[in-house]
C-alpha positions, -999 to +999 in steps of 0.1 A: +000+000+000+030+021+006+042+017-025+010+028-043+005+060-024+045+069-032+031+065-068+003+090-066+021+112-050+045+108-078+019+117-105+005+141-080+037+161-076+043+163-117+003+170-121+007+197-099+031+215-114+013+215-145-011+228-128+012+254-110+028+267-144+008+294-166+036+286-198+023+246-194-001+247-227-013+210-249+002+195-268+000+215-304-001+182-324-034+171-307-049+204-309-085+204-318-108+228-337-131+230-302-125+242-269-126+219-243-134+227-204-139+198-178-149+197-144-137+166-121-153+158-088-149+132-063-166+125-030-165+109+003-148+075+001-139+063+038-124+030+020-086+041+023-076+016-005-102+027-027-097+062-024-062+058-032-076+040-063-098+068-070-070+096-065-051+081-090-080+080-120-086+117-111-044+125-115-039+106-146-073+119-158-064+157-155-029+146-170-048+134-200-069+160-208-039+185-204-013+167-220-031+144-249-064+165-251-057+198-256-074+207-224-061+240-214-052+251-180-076+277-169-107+250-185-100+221-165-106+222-126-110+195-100-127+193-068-117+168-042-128+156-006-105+170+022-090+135+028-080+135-007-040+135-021-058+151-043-060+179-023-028+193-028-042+207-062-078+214-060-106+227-040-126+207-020-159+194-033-186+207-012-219+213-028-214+248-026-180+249-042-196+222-070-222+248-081-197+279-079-178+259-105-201+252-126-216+284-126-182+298-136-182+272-163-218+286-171-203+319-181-175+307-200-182+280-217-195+290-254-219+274-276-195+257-295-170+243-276-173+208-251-180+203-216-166+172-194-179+168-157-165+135-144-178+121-105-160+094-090-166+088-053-195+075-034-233+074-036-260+062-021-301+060-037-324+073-014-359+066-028-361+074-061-330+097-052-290+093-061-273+112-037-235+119-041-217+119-012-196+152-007-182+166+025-205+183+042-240+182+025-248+161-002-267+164-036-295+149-058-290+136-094-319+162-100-295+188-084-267+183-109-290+179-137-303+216-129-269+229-126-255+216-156-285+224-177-270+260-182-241+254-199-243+257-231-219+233-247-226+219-279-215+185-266-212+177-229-203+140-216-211+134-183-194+106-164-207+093-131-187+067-117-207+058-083-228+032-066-264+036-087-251+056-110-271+045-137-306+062-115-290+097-123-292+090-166-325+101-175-324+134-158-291+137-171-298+129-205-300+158-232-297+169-270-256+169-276-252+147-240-228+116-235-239+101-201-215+073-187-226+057-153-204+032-138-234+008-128-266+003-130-293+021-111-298-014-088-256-023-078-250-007-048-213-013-040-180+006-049-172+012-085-135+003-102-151+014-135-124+046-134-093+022-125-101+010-162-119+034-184-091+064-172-067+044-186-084+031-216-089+070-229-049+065-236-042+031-243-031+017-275-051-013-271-085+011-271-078+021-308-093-006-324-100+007-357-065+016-354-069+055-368-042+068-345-079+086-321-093+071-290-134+074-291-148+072-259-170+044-273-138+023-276-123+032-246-162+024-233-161-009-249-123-016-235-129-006-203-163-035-202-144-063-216-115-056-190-142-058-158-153-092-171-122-105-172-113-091-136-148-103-126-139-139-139-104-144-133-113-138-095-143-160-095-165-129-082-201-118-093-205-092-117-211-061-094-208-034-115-225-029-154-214+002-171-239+023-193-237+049-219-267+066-238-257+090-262-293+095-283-313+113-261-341+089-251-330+085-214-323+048-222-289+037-215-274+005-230-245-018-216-236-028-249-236+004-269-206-013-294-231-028-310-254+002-324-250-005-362-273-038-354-295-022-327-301+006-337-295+027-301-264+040-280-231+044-290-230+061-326-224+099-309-197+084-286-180+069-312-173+105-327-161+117-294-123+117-290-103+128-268-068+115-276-046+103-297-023+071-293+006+072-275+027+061-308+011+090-330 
């Protein structure tokens, strides 16, 4: 365990001073014709080892979309819990810091650039309810749905990578929208879809049309095929069933590779890149 926290603070300490250095700009190769902001949150987790876990997604995630997506500084900001690492570059992520960041993002995001906001932490369903866990008070699905419906990106994805994440899709669903939850609305236990799909974004082994570009749909579909093969190699039950929808019904699917034959999820988030290969 030692040995992984020396490692995130590793990545921490080099994320950081990206983060610390105004001259620190993308990568000019991968540069897009769209701007690109991105909000990433994480909650409670009391689970030391997981939280470590977590930490990590959210460093190598902000390392991505600075260094492979084009993601400029002032655009990307992060939010963490106070027992975070994590902490040693972002806020913390009460619900009142959540919506003063995403109102900022309200007023400076434009009609045609993208919007990321990426939870990984906690959750609980309460009712009909999802309820993030963030220090201090927690919020609704229906909450975040209101404060994101301001921002006027022309394409947002939203990622939700909690217990009964997939209860928070409908509301979150919308004309231009990506929604990713990292289990149904009915698995209640911790997540590891981020260990994986974090990764996947980058990996060679995502690009399986082999264009040199990493669609989310193909890190999506990487990401799936690698949790079966955890799931089975360690003799454990399925816990966890990641779901995209991408055409606006509110209807998710856990198998949106296949949307030539079905006709549903998947063909938006198969146009959605954010980066390149590591050997182009």
């Amino acid at each position: 365990m030692n040995r992984i926290i020396a490692a995130i603070m590793v990545t921490i300490a080099s994320t950081s001073t990206i983060f610390a250095s105004s001259s620190t700009g993308p990568n000019p190769k991968l540069a897009e014709d769209h701007n690109t902001h991105a909000l990433i949150v994480t909650g409670i987790n009391k689970d030391a080892k997981d939280r470590q876990t977590k930490d990590k997604a959210v460093v190598d995630l902000s390392s991505l979309l600075l260094n492979n997506a084009s993601v400029k500084r002032d655009r990307l900001g992060v939010l963490a819990n106070s027992r975070s690492l994590v902490r040693t570059a972002s806020d913390v992520s009460t619900a009142e810091n959540l919506k003063e960041r995403l109102d900022a993002f309200t007023a400076a995001v434009n009609p045609s650039d993208r919007f990321i906001f990426y939870y990984v932490g906690q959750a609980n369903v309460v009712g009909e309810q999802l309820r993030l866990n963030l220090p201090g008070a927690d919020i609704t699905h229906e909450q975040l749905a209101e404060w994101l419906k301001p921002i006027k990106a022309s394409s947002i994805l939203v990622v939700l990578d909690c217990p009964g994440a997939g209860l928070a899709i409908k509301a979150l669903t919308g004309e231009g929208r990506i929604v990713i939850a990292g289990c149904t609305a009915d698995q209640p236990y911790s997540t590891r879809f981020s260990a994986y799909f974090v990764p996947a974004l980058g990996d060679n082994e995502s690009d399986t049309d082999n264009d040199g570009k990493i669609s989310l749909l193909e890190a999506f579909t990487y990401t799936s095929k690698q949790l079966d093969s955890f799931y089975r190699g360690m003799g454990l039950l399925r816990t966890e069933t990641p779901l995209l929808e991408d055409n606006g019904d509110g209807e998710p699917s856990d198998e949106p590779w296949r949307f030539k034959q079905d006709k549903t999820d998947g063909a938006a988030a198969s146009k959605f890149f954010l980066s390149r290969t590591p050997a182009s």
